[in-house]
C-alpha positions in Angstrom: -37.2 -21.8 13.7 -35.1 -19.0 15.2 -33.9 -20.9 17.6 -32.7 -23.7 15.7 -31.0 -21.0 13.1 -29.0 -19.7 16.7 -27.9 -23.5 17.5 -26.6 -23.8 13.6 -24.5 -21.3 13.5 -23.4 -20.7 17.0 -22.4 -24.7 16.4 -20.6 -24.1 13.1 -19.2 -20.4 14.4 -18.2 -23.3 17.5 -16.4 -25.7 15.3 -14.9 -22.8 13.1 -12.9 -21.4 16.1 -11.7 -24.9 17.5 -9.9 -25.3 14.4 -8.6 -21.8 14.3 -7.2 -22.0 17.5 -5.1 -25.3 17.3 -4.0 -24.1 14.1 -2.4 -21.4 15.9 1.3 -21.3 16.8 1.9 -21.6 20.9 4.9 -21.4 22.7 6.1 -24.6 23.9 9.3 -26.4 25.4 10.6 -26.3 21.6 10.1 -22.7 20.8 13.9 -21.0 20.0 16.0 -20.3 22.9 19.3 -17.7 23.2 21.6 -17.2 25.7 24.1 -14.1 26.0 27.1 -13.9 28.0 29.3 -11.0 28.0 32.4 -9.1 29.9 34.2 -5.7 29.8 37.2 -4.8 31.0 38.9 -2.1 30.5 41.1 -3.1 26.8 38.2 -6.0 26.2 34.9 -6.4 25.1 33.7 -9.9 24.8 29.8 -11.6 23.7 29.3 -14.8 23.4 25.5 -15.6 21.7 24.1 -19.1 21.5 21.0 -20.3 20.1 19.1 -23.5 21.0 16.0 -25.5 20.0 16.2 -23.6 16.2 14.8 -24.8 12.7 18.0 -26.3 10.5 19.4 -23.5 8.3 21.8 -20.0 8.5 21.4 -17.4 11.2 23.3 -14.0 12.1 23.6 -12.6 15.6 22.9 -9.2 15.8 24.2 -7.6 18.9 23.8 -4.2 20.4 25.2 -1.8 23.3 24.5 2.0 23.9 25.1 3.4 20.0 27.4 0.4 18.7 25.8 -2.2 16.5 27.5 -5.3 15.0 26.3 -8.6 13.3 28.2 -11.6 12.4 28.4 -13.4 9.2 25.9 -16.1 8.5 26.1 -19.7 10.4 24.2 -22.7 10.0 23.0 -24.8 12.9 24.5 -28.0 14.6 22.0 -29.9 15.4 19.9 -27.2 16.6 22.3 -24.9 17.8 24.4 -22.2 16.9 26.8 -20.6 18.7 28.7 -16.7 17.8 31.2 -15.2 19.8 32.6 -11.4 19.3 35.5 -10.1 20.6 37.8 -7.1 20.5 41.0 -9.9 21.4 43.2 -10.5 18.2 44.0 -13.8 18.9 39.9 -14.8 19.3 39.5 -13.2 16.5 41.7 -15.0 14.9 40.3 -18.1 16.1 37.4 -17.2 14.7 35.3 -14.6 16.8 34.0 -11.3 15.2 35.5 -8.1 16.0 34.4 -5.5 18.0 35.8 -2.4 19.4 37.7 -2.7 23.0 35.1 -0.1 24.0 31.9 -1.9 22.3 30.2 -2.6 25.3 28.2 0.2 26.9 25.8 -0.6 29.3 23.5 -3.8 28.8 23.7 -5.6 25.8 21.1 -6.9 23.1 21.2 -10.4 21.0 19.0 -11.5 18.3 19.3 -14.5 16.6 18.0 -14.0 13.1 16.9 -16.4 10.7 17.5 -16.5 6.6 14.1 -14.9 6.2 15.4 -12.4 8.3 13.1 -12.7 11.1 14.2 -12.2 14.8 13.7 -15.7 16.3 15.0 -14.9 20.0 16.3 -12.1 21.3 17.1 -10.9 24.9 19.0 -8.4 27.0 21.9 -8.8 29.8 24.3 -6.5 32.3 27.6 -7.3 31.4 30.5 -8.7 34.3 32.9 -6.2 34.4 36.3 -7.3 35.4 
């Protein structure tokens, strides 16, 4: 009886953990992807921050270097993409880019891409060119 009360449960505890585990979310080739290029000179900072394989909907980069901190404004996906550039050139930001300060760029820089909810959904870290 014992032993038959072991191969219950130890089946049921069995079946209970099969559907926990593909219930789970796993990385795959669709998960959300960013890319971060950036470039200093010595009048110019400049970060472009693209985002790939993402849910529809609005998202804000956030990007970071040494003590200076700057998002954008909101921008919804193409496809599933989005794309933010920032920029301490007038005429980018003009054209559309955020600004930063000439002197924004201090070491590596950080990128998140963050979603409505306001959940990180990529994020990585870069050395800058210098030119």
């Amino acid at each position: 009886m014992l032993k038959s009360t072991i191969l219950k449960t130890s089946t049921a505890l069995a079946a209970v953990m099969a559907v926990f585990a593909t219930s789970l979310p796993s990385a795959d080739a669709n998960a959300a992807g960013i890319r971060l290029e950036c470039e200093k000179r010595a009048n110019r900072s400049k970060v472009s921050v693209d985002g790939n394989n993402l849910v529809a909907g609005n998202y804000v980069a956030k990007i970071r270097s040494g003590s200076n901190v700057k998002r954008s404004t909101p921008k919804s996906t193409t496809g599933d993409e989005v794309e933010f550039d920032f920029d301490s050139d007038p005429t980018d930001v003009a054209a559309g880019a955020t600004r930063i300060k000439p002197t924004f760029i201090q070491g590596p820089v950080s990128a998140e891409l963050i979603n409505e909810g306001g959940f990180t959904v990529a994020k990585t870290t870069r050395t800058c060119r210098t030119k």
